[in-house]
C-alpha positions in Angstrom: 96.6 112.1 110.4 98.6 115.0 111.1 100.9 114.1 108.9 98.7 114.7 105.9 99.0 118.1 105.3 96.8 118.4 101.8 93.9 116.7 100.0 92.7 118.3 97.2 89.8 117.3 94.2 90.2 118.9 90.9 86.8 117.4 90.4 82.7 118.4 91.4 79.9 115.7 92.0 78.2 115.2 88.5 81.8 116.0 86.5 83.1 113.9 83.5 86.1 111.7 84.7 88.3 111.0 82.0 90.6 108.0 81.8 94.3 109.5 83.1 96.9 110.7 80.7 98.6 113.0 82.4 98.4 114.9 85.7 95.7 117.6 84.9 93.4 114.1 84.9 93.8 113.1 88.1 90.7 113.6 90.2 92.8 115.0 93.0 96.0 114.2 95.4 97.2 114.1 98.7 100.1 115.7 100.3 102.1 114.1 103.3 105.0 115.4 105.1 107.1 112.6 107.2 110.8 111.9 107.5 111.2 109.8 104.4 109.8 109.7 100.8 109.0 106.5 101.3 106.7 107.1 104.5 105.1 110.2 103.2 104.0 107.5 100.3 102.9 105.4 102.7 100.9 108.0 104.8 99.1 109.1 101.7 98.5 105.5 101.0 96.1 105.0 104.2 94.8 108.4 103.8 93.6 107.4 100.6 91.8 104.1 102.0 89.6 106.6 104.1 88.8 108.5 100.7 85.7 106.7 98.6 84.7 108.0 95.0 81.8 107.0 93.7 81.7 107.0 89.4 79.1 105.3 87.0 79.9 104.6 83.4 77.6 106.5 81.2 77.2 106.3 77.4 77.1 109.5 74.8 73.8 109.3 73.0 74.5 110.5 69.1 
């Protein structure tokens, strides 16, 4: 999509993902560029159907 101009992942394969509280958690973003807020929102929408994350939950052994 050339309209997507950025996608970014704060986060590795084998990091820790945190439930989100504010935006340092996120795992990443995606930037669009279109005429309209609400089309750049839409862009990054189907971009982000394209994007698959695989997590596991894991439990911390005392």
């Amino acid at each position: 999509m050339k309209e997507v101009k950025e996608v970014f992942f704060h986060k590795n394969v084998g990091d820790i993902v945190k439930e989100i509280t504010n935006s340092v958690d996120r795992t990443g973003y995606i930037i669009a560029q279109s005429n309209s807020a609400g089309e750049a929102y839409n862009i990054c929408e189907r971009a982000s159907e394209d994007i698959k994350i695989i997590t596991k939950d894991i439990v911390k052994q005392i």
